[in-house]
N, C-alpha and C positions, 0 to 999 in steps of 0.2 A: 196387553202391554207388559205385566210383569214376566211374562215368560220372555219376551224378549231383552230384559232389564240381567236374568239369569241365565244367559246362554253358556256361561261359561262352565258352570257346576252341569249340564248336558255334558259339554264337550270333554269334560274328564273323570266320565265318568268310572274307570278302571284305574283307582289309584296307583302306582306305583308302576306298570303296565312298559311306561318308556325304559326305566330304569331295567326292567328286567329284560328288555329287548336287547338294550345296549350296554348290559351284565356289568352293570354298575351298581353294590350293593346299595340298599333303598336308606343306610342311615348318612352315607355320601353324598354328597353333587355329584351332579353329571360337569365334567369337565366341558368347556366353553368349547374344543376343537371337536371334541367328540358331539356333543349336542349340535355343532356346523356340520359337520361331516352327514351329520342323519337325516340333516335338514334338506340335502341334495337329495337325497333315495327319494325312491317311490314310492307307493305304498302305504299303509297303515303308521307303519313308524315314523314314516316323513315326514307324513301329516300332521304326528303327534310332539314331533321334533320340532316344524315350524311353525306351529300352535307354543310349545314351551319357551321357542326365542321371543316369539312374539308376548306373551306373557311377561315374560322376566323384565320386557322395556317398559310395560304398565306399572311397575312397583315403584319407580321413583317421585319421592313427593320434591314439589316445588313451594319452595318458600318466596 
């Protein structure tokens, strides 16, 4: 069960890895068109593109 509770520290586990795909330096955001944009591709990067949109919507708290 804990392994399943930490999937997400698995699935990234090459920090910085998007950012250098999409030669965005690593102390930057990735801009929201270009992070869309990678999300369409195929591939490794797409994956890790639509894995990052999907993340960034988990961050917000509700009060």
């Amino acid at each position: 069960m804990a392994a399943e509770k930490k999937w997400i520290a698995g699935a990234t586990k090459k920090k910085g890895a998007l950012h250098e795909a999409l030669h965005v330096p690593k102390d930057e955001k990735i801009p929201a068109a270009k992070l869309h944009a990678a999300a369409k591709k195929g591939g490794k990067v797409g994956r890790e593109a639509r894995l990052a949109e999907t993340l960034k919507g988990l961050n917000h708290k509700h009060d």
